[in-house]
N, CA, C and O atoms as a printed pandas DataFrame, in Angstrom:
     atom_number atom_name residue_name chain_id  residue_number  x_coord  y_coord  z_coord
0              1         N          UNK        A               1   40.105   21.704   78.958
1              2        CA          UNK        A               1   41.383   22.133   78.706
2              3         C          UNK        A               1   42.266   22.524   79.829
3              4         O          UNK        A               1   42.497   23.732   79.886
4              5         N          UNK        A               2   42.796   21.798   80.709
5              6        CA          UNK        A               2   43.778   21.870   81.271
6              7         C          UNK        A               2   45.208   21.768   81.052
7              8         O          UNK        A               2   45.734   20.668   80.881
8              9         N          UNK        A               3   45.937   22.959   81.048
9             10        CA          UNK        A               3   47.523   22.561   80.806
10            11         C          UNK        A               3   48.060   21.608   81.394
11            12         O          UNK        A               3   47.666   21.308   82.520
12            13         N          UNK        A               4   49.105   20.894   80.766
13            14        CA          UNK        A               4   49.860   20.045   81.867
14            15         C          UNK        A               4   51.197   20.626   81.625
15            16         O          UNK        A               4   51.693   20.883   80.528
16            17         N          UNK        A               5   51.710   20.795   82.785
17            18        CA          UNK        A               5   52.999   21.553   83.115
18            19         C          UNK        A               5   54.079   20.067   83.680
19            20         O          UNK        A               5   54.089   19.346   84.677
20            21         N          UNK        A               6   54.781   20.149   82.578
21            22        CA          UNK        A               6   56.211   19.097   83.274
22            23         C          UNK        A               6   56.867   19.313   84.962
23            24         O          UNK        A               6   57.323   20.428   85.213
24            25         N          UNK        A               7   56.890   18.537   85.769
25            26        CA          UNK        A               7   57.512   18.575   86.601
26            27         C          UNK        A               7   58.890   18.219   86.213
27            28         O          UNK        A               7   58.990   17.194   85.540
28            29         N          UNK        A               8   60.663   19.266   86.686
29            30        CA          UNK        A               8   61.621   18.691   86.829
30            31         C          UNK        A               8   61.803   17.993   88.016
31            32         O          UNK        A               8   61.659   18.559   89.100
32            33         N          UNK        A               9   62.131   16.717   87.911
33            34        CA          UNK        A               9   63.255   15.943   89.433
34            35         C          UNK        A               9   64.337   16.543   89.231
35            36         O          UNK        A               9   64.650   17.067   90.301
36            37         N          UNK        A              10   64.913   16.710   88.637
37            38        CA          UNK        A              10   66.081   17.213   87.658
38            39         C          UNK        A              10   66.670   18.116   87.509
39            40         O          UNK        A              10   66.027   18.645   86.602
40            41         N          UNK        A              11   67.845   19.063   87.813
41            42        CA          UNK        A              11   68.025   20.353   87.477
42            43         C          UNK        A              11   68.405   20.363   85.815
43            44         O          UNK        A              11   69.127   19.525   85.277
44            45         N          UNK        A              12   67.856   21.320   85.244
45            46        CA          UNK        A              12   67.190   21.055   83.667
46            47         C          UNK        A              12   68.267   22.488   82.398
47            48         O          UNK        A              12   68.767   23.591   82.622
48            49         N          UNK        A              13   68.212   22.049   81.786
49            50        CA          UNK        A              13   68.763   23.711   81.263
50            51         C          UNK        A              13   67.513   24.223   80.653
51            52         O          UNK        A              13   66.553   23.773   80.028
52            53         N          UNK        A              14   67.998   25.506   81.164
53            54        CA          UNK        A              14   66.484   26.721   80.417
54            55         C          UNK        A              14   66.495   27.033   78.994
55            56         O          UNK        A              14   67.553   27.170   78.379
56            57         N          UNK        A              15   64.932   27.192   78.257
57            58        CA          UNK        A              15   65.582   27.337   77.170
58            59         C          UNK        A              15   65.140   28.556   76.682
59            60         O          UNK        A              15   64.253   28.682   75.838
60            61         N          UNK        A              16   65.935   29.714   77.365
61            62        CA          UNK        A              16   66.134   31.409   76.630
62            63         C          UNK        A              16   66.440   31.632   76.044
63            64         O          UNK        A              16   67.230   30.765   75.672
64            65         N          UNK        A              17   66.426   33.064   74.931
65            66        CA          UNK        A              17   66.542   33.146   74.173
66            67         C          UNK        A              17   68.431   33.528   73.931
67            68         O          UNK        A              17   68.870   34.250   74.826
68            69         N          UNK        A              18   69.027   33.286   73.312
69            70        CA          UNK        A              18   70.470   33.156   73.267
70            71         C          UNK        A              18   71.068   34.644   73.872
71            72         O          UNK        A              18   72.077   34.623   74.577
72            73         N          UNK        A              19   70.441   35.823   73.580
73            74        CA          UNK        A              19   71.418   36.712   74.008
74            75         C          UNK        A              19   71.020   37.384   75.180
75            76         O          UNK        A              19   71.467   38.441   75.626
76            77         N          UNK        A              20   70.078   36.614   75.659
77            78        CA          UNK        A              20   69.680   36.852   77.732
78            79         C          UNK        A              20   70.904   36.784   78.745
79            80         O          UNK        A              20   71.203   35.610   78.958
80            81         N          UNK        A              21   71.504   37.468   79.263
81            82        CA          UNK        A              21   72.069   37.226   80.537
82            83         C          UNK        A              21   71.005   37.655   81.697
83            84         O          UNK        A              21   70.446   38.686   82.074
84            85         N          UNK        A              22   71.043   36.373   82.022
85            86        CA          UNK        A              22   70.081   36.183   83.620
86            87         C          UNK        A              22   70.938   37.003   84.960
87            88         O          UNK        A              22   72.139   36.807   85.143
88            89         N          UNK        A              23   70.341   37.678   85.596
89            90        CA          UNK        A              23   70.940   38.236   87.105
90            91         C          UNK        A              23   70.460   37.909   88.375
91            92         O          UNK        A              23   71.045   37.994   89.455
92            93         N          UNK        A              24   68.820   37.354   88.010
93            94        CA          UNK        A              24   68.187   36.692   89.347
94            95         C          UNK        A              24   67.220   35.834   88.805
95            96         O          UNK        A              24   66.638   35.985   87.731
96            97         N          UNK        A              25   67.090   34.950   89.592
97            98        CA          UNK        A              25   66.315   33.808   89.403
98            99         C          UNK        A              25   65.793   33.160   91.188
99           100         O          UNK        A              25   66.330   32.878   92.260
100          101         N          UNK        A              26   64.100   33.199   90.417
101          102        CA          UNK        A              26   63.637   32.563   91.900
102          103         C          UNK        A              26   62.848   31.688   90.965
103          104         O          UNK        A              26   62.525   31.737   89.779
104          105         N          UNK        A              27   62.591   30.520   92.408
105          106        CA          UNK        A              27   61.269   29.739   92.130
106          107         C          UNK        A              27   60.539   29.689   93.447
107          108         O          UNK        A              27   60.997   30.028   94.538
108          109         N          UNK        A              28   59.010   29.090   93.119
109          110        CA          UNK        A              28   58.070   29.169   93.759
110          111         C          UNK        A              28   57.618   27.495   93.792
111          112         O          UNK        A              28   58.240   26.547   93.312
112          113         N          UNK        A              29   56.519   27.490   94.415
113          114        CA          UNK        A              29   56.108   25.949   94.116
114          115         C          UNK        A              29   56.313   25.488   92.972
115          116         O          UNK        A              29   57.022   24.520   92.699
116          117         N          UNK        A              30   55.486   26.396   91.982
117          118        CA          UNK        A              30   55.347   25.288   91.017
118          119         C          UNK        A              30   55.576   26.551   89.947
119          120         O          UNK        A              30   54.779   26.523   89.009
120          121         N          UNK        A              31   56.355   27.449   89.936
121          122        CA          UNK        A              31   56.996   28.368   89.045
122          123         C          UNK        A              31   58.070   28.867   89.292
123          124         O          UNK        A              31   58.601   29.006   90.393
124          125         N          UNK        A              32   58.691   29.360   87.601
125          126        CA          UNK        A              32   59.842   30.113   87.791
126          127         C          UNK        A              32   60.091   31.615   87.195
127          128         O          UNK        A              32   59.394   32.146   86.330
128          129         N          UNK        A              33   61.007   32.074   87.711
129          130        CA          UNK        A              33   61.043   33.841   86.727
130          131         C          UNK        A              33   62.229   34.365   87.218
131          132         O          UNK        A              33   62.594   34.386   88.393
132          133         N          UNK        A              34   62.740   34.740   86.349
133          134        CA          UNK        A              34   64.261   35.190   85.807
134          135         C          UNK        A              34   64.164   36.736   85.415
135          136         O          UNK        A              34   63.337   37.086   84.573
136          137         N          UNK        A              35   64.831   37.461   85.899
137          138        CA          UNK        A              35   65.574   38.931   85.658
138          139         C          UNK        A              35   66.623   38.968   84.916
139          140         O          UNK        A              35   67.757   38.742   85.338
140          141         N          UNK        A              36   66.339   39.255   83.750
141          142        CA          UNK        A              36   67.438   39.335   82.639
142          143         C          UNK        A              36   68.493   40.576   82.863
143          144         O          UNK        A              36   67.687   41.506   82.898
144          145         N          UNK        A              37   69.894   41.230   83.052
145          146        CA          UNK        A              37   70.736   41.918   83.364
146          147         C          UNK        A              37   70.029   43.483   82.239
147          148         O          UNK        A              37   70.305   44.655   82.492
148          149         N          UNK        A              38   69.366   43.145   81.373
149          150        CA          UNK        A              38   68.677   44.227   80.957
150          151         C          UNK        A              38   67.028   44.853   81.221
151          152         O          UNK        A              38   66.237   45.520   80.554
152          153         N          UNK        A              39   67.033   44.194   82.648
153          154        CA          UNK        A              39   65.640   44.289   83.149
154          155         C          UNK        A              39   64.535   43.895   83.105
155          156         O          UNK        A              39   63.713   44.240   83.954
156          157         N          UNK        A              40   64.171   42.884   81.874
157          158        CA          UNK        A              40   63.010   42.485   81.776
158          159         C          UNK        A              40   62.962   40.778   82.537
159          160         O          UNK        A              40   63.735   39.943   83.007
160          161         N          UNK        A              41   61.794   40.938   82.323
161          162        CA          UNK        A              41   61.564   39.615   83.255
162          163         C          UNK        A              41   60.739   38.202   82.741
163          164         O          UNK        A              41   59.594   38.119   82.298
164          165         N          UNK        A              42   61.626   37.257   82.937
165          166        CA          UNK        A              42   60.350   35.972   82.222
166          167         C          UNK        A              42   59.913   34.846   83.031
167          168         O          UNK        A              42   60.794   34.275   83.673
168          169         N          UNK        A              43   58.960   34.504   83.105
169          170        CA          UNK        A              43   58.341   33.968   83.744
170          171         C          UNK        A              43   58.083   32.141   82.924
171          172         O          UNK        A              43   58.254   31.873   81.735
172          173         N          UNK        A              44   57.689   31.272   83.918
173          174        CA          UNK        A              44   57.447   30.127   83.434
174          175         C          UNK        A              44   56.734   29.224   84.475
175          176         O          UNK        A              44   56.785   29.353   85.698
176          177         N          UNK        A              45   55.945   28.125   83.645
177          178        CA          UNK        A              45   55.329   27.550   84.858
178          179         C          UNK        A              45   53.606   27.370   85.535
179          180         O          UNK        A              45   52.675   27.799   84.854
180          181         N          UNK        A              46   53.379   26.824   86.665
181          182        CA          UNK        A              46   51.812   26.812   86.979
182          183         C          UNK        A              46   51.787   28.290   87.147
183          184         O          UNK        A              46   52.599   28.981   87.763
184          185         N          UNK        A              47   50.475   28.749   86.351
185          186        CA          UNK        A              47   49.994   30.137   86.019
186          187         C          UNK        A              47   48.441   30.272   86.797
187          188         O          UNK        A              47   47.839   31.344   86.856
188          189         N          UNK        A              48   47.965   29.098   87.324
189          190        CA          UNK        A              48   46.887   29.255   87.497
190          191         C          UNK        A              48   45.816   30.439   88.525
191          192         O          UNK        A              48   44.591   30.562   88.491
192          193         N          UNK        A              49   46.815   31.165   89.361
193          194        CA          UNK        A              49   46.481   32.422   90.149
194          195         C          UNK        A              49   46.814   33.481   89.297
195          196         O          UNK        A              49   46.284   34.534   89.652
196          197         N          UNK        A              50   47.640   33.579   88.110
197          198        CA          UNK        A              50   47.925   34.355   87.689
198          199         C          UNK        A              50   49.491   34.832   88.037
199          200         O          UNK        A              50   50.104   35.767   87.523
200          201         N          UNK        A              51   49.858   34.085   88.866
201          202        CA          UNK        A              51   51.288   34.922   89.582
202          203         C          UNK        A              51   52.632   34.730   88.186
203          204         O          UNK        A              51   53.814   35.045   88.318
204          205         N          UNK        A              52   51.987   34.136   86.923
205          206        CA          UNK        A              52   53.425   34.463   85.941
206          207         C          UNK        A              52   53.523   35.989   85.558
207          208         O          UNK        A              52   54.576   36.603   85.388
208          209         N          UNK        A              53   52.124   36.544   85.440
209          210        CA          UNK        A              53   52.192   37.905   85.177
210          211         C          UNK        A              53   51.968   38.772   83.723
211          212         O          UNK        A              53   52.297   39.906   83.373
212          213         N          UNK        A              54   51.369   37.854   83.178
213          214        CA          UNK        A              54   50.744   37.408   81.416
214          215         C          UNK        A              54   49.654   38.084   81.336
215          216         O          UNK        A              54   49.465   38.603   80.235
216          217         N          UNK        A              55   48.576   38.321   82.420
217          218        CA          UNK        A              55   47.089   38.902   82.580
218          219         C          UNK        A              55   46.518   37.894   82.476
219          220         O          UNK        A              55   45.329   38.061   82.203
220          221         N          UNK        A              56   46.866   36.749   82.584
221          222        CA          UNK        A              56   45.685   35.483   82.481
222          223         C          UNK        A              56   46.346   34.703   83.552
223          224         O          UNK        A              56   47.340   34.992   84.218
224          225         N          UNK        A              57   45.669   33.764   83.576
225          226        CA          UNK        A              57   45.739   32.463   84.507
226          227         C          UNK        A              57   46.584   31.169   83.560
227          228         O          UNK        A              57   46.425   29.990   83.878
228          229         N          UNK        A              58   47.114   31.407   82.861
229          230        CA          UNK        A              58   47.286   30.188   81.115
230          231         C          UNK        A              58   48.979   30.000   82.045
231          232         O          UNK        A              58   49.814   30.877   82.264
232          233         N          UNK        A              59   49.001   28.731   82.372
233          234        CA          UNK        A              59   50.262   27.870   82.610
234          235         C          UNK        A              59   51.200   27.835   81.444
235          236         O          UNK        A              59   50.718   27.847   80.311
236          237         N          UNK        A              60   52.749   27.784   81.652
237          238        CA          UNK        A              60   53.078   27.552   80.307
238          239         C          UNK        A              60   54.659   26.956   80.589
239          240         O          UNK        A              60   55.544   27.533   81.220
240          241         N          UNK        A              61   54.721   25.849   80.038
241          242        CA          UNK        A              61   56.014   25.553   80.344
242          243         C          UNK        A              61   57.449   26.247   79.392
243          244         O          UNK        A              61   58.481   25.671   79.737
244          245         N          UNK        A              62   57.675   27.249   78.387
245          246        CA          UNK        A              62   58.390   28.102   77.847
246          247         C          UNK        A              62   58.502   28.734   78.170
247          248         O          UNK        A              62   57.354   29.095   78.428
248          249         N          UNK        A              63   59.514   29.893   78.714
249          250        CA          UNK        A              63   59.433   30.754   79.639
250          251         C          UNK        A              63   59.382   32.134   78.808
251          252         O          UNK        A              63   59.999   32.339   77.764
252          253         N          UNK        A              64   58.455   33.121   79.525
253          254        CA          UNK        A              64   58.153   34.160   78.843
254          255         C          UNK        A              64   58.236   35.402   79.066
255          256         O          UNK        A              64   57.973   35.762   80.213
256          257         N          UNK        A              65   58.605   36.396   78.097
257          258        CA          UNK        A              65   58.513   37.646   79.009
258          259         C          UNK        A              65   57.541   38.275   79.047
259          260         O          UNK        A              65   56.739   38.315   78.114
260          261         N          UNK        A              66   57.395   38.984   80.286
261          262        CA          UNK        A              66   56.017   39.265   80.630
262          263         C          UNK        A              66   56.049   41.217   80.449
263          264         O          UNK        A              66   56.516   42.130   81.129
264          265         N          UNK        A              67   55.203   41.116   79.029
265          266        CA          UNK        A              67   55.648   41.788   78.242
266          267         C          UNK        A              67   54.580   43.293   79.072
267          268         O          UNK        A              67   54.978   44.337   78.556
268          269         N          UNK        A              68   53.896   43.465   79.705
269          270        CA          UNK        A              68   53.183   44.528   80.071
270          271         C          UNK        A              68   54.516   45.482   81.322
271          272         O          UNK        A              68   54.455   46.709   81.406
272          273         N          UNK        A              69   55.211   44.955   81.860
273          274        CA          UNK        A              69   56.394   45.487   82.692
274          275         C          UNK        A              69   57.458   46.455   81.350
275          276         O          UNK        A              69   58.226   47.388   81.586
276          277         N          UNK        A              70   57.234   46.008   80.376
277          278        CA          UNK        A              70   58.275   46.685   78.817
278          279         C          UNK        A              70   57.306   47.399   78.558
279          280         O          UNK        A              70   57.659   48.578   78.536
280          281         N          UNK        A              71   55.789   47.205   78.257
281          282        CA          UNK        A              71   54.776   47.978   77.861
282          283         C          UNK        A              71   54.832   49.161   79.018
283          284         O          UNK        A              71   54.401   50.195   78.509
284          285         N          UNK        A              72   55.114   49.313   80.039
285          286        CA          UNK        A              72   55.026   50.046   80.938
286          287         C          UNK        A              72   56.673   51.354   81.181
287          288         O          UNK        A              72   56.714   52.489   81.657
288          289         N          UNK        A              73   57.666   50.546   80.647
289          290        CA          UNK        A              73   58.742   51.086   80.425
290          291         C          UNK        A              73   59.560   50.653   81.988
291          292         O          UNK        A              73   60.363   51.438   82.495
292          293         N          UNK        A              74   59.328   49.736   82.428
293          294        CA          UNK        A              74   59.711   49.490   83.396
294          295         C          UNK        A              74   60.905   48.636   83.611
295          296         O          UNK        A              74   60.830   47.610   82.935
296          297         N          UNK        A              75   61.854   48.709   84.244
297          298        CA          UNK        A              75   63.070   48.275   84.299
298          299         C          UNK        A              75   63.026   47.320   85.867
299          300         O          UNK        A              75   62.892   47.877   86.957
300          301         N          UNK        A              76   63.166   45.810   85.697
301          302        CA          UNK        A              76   63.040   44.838   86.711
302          303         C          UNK        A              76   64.351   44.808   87.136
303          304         O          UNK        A              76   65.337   44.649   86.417
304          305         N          UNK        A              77   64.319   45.021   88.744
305          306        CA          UNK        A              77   65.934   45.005   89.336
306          307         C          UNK        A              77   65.506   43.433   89.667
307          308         O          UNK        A              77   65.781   42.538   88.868
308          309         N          UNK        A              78   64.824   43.181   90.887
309          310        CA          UNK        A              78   64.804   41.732   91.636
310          311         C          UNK        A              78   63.010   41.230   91.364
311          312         O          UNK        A              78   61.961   41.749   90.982
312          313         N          UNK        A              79   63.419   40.147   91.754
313          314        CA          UNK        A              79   62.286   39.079   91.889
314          315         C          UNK        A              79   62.216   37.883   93.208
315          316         O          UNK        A              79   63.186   37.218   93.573
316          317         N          UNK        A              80   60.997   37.817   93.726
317          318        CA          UNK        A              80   60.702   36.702   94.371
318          319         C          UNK        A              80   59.820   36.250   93.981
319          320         O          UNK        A              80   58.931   36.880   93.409
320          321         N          UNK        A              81   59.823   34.612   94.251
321          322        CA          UNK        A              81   58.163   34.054   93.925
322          323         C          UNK        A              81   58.344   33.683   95.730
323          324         O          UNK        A              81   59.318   33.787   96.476
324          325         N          UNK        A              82   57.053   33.264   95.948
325          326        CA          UNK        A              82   56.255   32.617   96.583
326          327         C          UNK        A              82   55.519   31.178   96.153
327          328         O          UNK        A              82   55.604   30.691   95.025
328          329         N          UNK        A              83   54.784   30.595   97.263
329          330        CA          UNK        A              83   54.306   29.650   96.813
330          331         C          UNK        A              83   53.467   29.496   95.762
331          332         O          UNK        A              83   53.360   28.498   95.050
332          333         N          UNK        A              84   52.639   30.923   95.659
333          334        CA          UNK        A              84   51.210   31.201   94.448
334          335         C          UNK        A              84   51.496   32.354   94.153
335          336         O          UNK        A              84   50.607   33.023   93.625
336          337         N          UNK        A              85   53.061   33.084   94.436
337          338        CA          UNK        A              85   52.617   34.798   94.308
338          339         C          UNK        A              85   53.834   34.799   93.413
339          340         O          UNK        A              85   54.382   33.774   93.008
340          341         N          UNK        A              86   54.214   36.039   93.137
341          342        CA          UNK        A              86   55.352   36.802   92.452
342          343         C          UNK        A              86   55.647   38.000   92.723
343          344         O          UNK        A              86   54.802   38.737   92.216
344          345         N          UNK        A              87   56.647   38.722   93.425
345          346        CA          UNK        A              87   56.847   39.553   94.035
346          347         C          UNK        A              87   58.206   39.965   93.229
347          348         O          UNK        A              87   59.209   39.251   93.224
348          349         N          UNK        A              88   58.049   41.835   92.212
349          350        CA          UNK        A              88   59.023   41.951   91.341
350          351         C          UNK        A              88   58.870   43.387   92.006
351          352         O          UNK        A              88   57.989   44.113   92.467
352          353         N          UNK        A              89   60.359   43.373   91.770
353          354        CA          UNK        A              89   60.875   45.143   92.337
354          355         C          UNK        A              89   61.867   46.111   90.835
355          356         O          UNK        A              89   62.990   46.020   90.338
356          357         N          UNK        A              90   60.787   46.866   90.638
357          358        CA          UNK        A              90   61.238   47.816   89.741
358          359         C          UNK        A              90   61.519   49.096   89.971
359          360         O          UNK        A              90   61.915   49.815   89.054
């Protein structure tokens, strides 16, 4: 069971949930993750180090919020990815 994750050539539209306003957006090699203007954060993409931030390694091409940062009460200002990492400032 290996995921297969779509590569874009393409700049693509995202598909969030309608009442998200995005404030930052990075990508990494082979992922992406977005800071919604109300702090939470979603992630998408090769998961396989773990750097979407889910608690697993599970790739996913839908982008998600990575719901333990809300479980925590935590409010996401910025984000970087890296090539394998994810680097979020709360």
């Amino acid at each position: 069971g290996t995921a297969f994750i779509s590569i874009q050539a393409f700049p693509a539209l995202l598909d969030l949930p309608q009442d998200l306003e995005v404030s930052v957006v990075s990508c990494g090699s082979r992922h992406t993750a977005v800071v919604t203007r109300g702090g939470e954060l979603y992630t998408w993409g090769w998961g396989k180090y773990g750097q979407l931030g889910h608690g697993n390694n599970v790739s996913s091409d839908q982008a998600r919020r990575v719901e333990h940062l809300v479980a925590e009460g935590l409010r996401v200002e910025d984000v970087v990815c890296g090539p394998w990492t994810t680097y979020v400032r709360v």
